[in-house]
Legacy VTK file of the C-alpha trace (Angstrom):
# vtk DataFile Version 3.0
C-alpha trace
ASCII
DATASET POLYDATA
POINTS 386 float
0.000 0.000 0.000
1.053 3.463 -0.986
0.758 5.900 1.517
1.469 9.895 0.888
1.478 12.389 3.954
0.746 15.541 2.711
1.707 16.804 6.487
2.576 15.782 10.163
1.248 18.414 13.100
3.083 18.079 16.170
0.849 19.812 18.898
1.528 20.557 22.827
3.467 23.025 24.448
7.272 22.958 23.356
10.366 23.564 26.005
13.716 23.969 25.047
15.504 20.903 24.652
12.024 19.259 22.908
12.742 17.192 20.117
10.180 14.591 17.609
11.269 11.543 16.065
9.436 9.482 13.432
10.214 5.568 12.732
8.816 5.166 9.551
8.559 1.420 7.911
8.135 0.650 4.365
9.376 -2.487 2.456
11.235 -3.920 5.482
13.122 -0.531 5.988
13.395 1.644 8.796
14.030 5.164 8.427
14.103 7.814 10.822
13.209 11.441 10.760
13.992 14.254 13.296
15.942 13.459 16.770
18.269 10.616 15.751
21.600 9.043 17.084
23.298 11.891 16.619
21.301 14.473 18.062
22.680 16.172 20.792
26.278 14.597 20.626
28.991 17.174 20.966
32.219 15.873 19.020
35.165 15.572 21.287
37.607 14.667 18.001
36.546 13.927 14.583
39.052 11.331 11.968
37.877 10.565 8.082
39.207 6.922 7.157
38.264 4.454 4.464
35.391 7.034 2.986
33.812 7.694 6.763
33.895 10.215 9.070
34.169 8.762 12.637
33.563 10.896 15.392
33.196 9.957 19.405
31.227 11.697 21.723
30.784 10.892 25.903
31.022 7.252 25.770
29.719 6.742 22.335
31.826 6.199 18.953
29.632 7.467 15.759
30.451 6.684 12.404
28.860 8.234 8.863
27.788 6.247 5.344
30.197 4.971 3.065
31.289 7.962 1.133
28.354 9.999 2.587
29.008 12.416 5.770
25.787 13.148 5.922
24.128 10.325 6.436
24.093 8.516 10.266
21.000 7.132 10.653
19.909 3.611 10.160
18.682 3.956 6.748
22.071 4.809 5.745
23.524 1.247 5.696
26.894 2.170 6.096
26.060 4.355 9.278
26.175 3.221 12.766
26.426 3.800 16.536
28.709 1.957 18.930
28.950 2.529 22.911
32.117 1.605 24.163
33.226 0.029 27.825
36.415 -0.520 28.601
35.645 -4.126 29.126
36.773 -3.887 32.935
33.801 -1.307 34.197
31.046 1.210 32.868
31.791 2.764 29.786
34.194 6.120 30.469
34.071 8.990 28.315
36.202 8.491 25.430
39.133 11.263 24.551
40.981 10.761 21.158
40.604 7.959 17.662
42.949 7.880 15.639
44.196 5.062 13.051
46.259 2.131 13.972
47.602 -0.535 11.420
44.474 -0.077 9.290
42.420 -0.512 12.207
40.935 2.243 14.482
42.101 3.336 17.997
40.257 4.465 20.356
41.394 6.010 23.745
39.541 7.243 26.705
41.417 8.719 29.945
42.955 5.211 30.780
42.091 2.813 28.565
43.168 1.876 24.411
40.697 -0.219 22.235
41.996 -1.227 18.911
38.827 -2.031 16.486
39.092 -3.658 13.170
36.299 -1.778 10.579
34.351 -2.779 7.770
32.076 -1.146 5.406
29.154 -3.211 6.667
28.732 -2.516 10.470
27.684 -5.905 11.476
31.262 -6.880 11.097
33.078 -4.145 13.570
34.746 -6.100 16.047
37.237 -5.228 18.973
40.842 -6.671 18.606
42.008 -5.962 21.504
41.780 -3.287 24.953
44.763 -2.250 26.900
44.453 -0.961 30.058
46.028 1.479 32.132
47.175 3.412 29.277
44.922 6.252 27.025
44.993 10.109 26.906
43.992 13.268 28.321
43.999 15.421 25.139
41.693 14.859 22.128
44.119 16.298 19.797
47.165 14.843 21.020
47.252 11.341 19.637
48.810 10.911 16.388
48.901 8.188 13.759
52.929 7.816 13.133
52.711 6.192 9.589
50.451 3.466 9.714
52.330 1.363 12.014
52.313 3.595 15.334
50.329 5.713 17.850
52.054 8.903 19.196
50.030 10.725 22.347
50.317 12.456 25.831
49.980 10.347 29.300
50.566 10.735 32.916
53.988 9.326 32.695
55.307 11.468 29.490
54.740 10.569 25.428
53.849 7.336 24.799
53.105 5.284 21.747
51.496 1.987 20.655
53.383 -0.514 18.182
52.973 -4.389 17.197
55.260 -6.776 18.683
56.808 -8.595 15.922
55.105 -12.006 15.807
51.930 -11.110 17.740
50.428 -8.147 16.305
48.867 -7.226 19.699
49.433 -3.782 20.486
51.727 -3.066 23.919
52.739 0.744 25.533
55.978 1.795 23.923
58.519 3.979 25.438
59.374 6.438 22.408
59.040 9.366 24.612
61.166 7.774 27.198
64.096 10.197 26.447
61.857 13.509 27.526
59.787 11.910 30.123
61.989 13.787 33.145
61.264 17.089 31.282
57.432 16.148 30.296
56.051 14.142 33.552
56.683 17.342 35.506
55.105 19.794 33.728
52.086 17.774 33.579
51.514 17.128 36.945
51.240 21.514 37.131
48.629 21.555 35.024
44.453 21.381 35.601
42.516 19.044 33.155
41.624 21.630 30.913
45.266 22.563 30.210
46.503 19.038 29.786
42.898 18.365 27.394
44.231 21.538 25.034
47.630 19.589 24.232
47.597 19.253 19.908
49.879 17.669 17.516
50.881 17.106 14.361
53.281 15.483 11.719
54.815 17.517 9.562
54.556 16.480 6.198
58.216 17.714 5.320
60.104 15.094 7.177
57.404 13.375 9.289
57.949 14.221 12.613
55.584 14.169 15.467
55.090 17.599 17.296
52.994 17.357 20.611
52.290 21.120 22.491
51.933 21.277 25.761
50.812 24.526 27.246
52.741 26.082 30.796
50.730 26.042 34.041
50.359 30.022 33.071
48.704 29.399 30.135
50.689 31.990 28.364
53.488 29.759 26.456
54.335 25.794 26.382
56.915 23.980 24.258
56.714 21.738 21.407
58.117 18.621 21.798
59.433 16.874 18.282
60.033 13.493 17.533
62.766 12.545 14.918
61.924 9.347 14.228
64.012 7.495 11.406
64.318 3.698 12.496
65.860 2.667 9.224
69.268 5.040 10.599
68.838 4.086 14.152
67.515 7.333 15.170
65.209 8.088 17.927
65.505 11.768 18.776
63.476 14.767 20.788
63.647 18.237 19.984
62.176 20.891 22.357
60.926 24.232 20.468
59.339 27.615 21.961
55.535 28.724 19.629
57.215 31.863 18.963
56.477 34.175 15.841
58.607 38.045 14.904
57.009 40.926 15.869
58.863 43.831 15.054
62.287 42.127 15.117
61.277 40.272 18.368
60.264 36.846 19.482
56.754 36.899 20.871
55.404 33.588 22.555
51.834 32.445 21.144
49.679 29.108 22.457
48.312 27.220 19.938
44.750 25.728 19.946
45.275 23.473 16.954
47.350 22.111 14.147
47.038 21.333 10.629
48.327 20.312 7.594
46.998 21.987 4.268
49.144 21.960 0.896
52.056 20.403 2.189
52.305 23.347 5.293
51.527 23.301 9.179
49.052 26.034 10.313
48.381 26.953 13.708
45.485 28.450 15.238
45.747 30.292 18.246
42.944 32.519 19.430
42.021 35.110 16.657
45.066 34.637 14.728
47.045 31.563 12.066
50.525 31.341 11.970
52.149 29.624 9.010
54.877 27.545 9.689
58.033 28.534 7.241
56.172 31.407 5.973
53.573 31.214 2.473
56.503 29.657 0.529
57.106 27.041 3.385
60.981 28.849 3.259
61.209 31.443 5.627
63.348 31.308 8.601
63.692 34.368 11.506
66.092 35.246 14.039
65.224 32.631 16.280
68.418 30.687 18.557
68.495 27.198 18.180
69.988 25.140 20.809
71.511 21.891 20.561
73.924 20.028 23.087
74.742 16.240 22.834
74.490 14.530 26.331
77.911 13.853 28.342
79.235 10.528 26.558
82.162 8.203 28.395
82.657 6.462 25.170
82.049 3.322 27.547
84.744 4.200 29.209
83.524 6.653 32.831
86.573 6.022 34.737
89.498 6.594 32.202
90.550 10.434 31.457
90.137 11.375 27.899
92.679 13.804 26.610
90.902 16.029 23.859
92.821 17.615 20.866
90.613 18.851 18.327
87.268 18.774 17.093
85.552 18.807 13.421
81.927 19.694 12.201
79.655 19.938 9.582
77.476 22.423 9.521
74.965 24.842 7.889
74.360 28.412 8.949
76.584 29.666 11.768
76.885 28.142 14.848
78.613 29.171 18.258
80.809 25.702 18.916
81.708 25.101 22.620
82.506 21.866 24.823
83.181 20.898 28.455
84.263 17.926 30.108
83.006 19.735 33.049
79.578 17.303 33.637
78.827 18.889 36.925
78.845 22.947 36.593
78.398 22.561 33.166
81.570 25.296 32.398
81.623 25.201 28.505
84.822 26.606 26.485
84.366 28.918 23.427
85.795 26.900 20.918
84.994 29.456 17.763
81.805 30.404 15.057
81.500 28.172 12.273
79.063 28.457 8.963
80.367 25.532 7.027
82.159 22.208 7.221
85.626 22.203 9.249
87.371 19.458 8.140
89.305 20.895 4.760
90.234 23.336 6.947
92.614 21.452 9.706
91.007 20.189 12.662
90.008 22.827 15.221
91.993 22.708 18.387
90.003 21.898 21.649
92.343 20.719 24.445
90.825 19.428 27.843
90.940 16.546 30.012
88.088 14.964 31.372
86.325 11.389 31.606
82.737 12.845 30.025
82.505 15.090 27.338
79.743 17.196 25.774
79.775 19.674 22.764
77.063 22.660 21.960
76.396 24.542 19.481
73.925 27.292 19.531
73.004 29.791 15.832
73.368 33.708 15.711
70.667 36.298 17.089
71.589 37.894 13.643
71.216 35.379 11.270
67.272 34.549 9.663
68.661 31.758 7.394
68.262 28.007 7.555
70.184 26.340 10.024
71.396 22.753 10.288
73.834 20.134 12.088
74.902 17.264 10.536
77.908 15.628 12.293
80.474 16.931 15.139
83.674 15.203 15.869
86.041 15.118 19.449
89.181 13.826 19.063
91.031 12.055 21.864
93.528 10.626 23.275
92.521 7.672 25.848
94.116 7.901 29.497
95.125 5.822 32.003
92.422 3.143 33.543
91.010 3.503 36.896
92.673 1.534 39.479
91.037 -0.004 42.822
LINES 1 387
386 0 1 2 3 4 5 6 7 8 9 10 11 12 13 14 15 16 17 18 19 20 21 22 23 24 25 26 27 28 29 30 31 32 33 34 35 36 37 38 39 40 41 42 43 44 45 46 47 48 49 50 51 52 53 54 55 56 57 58 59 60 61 62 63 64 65 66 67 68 69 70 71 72 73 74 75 76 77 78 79 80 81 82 83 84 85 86 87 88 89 90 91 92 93 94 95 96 97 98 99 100 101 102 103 104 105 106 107 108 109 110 111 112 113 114 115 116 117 118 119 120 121 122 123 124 125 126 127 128 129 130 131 132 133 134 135 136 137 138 139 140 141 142 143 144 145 146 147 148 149 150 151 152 153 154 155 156 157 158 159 160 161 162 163 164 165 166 167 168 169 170 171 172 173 174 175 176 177 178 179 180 181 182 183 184 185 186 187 188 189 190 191 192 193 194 195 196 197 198 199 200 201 202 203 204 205 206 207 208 209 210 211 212 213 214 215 216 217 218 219 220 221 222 223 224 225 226 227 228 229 230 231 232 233 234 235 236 237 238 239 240 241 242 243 244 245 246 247 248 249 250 251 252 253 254 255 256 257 258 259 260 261 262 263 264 265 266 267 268 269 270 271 272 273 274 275 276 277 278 279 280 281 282 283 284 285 286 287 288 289 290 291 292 293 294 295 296 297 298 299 300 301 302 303 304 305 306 307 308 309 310 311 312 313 314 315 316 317 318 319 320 321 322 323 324 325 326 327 328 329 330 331 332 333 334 335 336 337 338 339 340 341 342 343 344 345 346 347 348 349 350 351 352 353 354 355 356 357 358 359 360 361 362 363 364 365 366 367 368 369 370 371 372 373 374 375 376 377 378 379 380 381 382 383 384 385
């Protein structure tokens, strides 16, 4: 039977917050008009994969039509509606998704669900839940490739990788090398400072940034991941948000990242800072800072006798190094804007057992700016007797 409503009148006396829903059935179908799953849900962080937009909401993880993000109901066969427990208690409000090994990760304040997806619904299923590890910060979990998880927790930056025969996912410690200078600072802030940490990879090389704002709120630092596992390189980088105003360095929070035509833009209150300028090659008078840690060479108790020292460089850099691990007393050892070693080897002579070099660019320069290797030559003392 064909039925045609030429209108529906919805009488009473509406209040705010009313809202009409209509099940209509036809053929075997259900469709629904007015209040549906999604009414009401505030998005806490929104992903697009495999022609869907996901998005998760309290405790509940909503996801759109195949190649239609505009369509969540049930008459959208693609659409669909999950509420998610952590499998040890009553479902917890969930915090970030992200992608994980073609799968989906979800994360709520302490607990990681990976789910494998599927165009049809009726074949989500959950691989796997890991307690006692999530996130505070909706926009602070990243997907590192395909193969990794990068986000903020209690105890630093943590990430989630396969082991190598299982598959099942385990906490990683990635960020282990900048826990001592992240843990802190996150233990000073309120949970509305540690929810407005955001990340991003940069599409130039691929590395992870994670902000995290101060307990002022005024400034934070972004922590960088140099990840390159192919040359055995696991490396953090700490950077100030800072942008030139009128030939100084002013510091700016940023609300959000992202990544349009190959560029990072940042949002912070009224204003979007490009990073690298419109042409993605514009550098200011920024310092940059970089010291490698006290090494023994395996070696803490012998004295090393240094001679000279080499390095490679681009831009100009301040060179200095100490053997001095305890006051930190660093010698000028000279400015240098190029590679060293067709030159002669730079003298540096000191005795110590540790050694650390650091190299630091020019308030005057706005150019790029880049290390590649540094060099301490030595000659190996006596060993430590009893």
């Amino acid at each position: 039977r064909r039925v045609l409503f030429r209108s529906i009148v919805v009488s009473g006396t509406w209040v705010a917050g009313d809202t009409f829903e209509f099940d209509i059935v036809t053929s075997g179908t259900n469709y629904t008009a007015g209040a549906g799953n999604v009414t009401g849900s505030v998005p806490v962080a929104v992903m697009t994969l495999y022609n869907k937009v996901n998005f998760i909401s309290g405790s509940d993880w909503f996801f759109s039509d195949n190649g239609d993000a505009t369509a969540w109901e049930q008459q959208a066969a693609g659409a669909g509606m999950i509420t998610l427990s952590n499998q040890f208690s009553m479902p917890e409000p969930l915090v970030s998704i992200t992608q994980y090994q073609g799968n989906i990760c979800i994360q709520s304040r302490r607990t990681s669900q990976i789910w494998q997806i599927d165009p049809n619904p009726d074949n989500y299923s959950l691989i796997q839940t890991l307690a006692n590890i999530g996130s505070f910060a909706p926009l602070g979990a990243c997907a590192l490739g395909d193969l990794d998880v990068v986000f903020p927790y209690d105890s630093g930056i943590r990430s989630l990788r396969s082991r190598d025969v299982t598959l099942n996912a385990v906490p990683s410690d990635i960020g282990s090398a900048v826990d001592n200078f992240v843990a802190p600072t996150l233990l000073t802030l309120s949970a509305n400072q540690l929810a407005q940490s955001c990340s991003i990879i940069e599409p130039y090389q691929n590395r992870y940034w994670l902000f995290i704002v101060n307990s002022s709120g005024t400034s934070g630092t972004i922590y960088v991941l140099s990840y390159f596992p192919n040359n055995k390189i696991v490396a953090w980088s700490q950077y100030l948000p800072t942008f030139l105003n009128s030939g100084v360095q002013v510091n700016f929070v940023p609300l959000k990242f992202v990544v349009f035509n190959g560029q990072v833009y940042a949002s912070s209150n009224n204003s979007i800072f490009i990073y690298g300028g419109v042409g993605n090659n514009t550098y200011d008078n920024s310092i940059a800072t970089m010291q490698i840690r006290f090494y023994d060479e395996k070696r803490p108790g012998h004295n090393k006798y240094a001679t000279h020292i080499d390095v490679d460089v681009d831009g100009n850099w301040a060179v200095k190094a100490t053997p001095d691990w305890i006051n930190n007393n660093f010698d000028n050892i000279g400015t240098f804007g190029t590679a060293t070693f067709d030159q002669g080897n730079v003298p540096f002579q000191d005795t110590g057992n540790h050694f650390s070099v650091q190299l630091k660019t020019l308030s005057t320069d706005s150019t790029a700016a880049a290390v590649s290797s540094i060099l301490l030559y030595y000659q190996l003392g006596e060993e430590p007797t009893s």
